[in-house]
N, C-alpha and C positions, 0 to 999 in steps of 0.2 A: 779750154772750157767746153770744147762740141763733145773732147772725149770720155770729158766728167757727164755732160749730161746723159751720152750715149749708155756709159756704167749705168748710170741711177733710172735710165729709161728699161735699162736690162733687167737690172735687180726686179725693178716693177712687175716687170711681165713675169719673170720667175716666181715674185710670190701670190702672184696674182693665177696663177696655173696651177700653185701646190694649193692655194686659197681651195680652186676649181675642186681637185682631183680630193682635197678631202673632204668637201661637200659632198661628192659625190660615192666616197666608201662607206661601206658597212662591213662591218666586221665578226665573223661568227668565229666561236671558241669550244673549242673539243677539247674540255679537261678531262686527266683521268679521276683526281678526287674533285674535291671540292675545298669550301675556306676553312675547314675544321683539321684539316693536312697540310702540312708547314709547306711540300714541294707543292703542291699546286697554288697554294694560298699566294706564293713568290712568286707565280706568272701571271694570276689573277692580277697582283697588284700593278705588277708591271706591264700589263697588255692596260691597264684603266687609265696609267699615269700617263704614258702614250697617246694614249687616247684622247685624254685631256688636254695637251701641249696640241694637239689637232683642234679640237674642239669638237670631237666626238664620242664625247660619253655619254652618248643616249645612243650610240647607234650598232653598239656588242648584244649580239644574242647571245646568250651562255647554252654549254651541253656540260651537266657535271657529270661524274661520278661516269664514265666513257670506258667501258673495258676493250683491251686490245686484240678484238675480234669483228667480227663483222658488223656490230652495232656501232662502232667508228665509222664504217662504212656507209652506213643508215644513217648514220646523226650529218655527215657531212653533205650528204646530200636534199638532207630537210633543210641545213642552212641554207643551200642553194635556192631552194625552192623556197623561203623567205628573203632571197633577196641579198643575199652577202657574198662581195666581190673577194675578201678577203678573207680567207678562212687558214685558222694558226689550231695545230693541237701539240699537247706538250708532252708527250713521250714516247720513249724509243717504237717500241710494240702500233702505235696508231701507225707510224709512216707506211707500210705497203697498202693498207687502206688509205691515206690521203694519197699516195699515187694513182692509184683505181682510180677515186674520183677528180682526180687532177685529169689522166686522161680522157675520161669522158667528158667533163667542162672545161675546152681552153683558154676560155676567157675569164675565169675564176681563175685568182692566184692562191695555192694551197704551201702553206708552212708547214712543215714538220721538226717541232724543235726536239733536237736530236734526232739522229739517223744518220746514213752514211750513203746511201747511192742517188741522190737526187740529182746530182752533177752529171750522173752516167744513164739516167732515165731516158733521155732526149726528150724533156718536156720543158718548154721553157717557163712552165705557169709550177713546177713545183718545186720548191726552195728546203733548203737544208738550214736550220740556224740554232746554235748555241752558245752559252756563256762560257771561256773556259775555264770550269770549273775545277782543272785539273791545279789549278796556279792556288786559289782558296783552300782545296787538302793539300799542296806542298806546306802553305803555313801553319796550316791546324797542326801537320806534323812536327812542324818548329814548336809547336808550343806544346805538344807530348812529351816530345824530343828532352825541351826544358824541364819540364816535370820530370822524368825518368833519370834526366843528370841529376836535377838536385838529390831527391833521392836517395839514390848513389850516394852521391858527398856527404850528406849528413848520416847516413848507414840505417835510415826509415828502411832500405832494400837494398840486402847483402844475399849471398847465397847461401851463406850458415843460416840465415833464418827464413829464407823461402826458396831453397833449392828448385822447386817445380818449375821456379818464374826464371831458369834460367835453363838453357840449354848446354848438351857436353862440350861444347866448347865456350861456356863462362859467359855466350851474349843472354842478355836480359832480353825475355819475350814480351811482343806486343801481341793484343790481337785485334780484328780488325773485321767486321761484320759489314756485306758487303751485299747485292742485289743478284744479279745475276753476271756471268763470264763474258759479258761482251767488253768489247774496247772501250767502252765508255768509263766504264769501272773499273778495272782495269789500270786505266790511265791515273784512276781517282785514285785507288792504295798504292799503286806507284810510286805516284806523287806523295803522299800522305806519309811512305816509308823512308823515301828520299829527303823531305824535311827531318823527320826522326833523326836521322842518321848522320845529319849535318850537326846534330848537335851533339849526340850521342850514336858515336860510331859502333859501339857493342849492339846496338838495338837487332835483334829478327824479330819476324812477323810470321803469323800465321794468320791464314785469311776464309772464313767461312760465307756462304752463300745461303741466302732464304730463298731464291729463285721468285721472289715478288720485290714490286719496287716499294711497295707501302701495305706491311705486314707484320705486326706489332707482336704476336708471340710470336711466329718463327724469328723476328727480330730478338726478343729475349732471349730463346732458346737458344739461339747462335750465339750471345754473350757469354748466355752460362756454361755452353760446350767449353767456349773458349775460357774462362775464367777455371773449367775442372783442368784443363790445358795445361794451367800453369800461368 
């Protein structure tokens, strides 16, 4: 009985601390777009839902439309200067700006979802976090994969009637419009090819770059390259 109450005396003061400490956060957001862009609109929701299960959704400052240069820079330190303990931005490009101001404020904890040296910064206030999203395009490619078998099987794509869409040695080509060459990406047509391939092992890729993350004709233009492709 002493050790059950000792548990539920514990539990107590644990929520009663998390109770404290989210009282006590504020939260400022370094987007690069805003909610009219599907990859920001997805952090957006998900920094609010968060927030909610705290009980703090009055206490998010927003910075939209955040490009990955020195105004990162400026935006994250005006959060500061309103008062936010918690500061999260959501793409690759902000993180050596939330460093900066990670070093200069230690007592602010600074997120950078995605990135890759926050572990080797030696800062302990700035964090590295992501979804992986490499696991989501393995299946997308499952389900290219199945499209491009069927297909196949019903003879909609044979190489008598669209030889371009196939390569000299008989694999049926995908293409695959992609952001810029970092790992991150990377990982993502990888993966995306690796599902293909599980279903339909003839599959290659060819893989074109807009060098923006959210850039809607070089994003077409990169389709159509690839669709004169083949």
């Amino acid at each position: 009985m002493k050790k059950l109450i000792a548990l539920v005396l514990a539990a107590m003061l644990c929520m009663t601390a998390c109770i404290a400490l989210a009282a006590d956060l504020k939260i400022g957001a370094v987007m690069l777009g805003d909610e009219t862009e599907g990859y920001t609109l997805a952090h957006m929701e998900g920094i609010k839902q968060a927030a909610a299960e705290l009980g703090l959704s009055d206490s998010i400052v927003w910075k939209y439309k955040v490009p990955e240069d020195q105004t990162c820079y400026d935006s994250a330190l005006d959060l500061v200067g309103q008062g936010c303990n918690l500061i999260i931005s959501n793409s690759y490009g902000h993180q050596s700006y939330m460093a900066l101001a990670a070093e200069e404020y230690p007592d602010v904890t600074f997120v950078a979802m995605t990135g890759d040296f926050a572990a080797l910064s030696g800062l302990d206030n700035f964090k590295n976090a992501f979804t992986k999203v490499y696991q989501s395009r393995y299946v997308s490619g499952v389900v290219a994969g199945m499209k491009i078998a069927e297909m196949l099987g019903d003879g909609t794509l044979s190489a008598e009637k669209q030889p371009n869409s196939f390569d000299a040695d008989g694999n049926v080509k995908i293409g695959y419009v992609g952001a810029f060459t970092y790992a991150e990406v990377v990982s993502g047509y990888t993966s995306f090819f690796l599902g293909a391939r599980s279903v339909c092992p003839t599959a290659t890729m060819e893989v074109t770059f807009t060098g923006s993350w959210y850039d809607e004709t070089a994003e077409k233009e990169g389709a159509e390259k690839l669709i004169q492709n083949g």
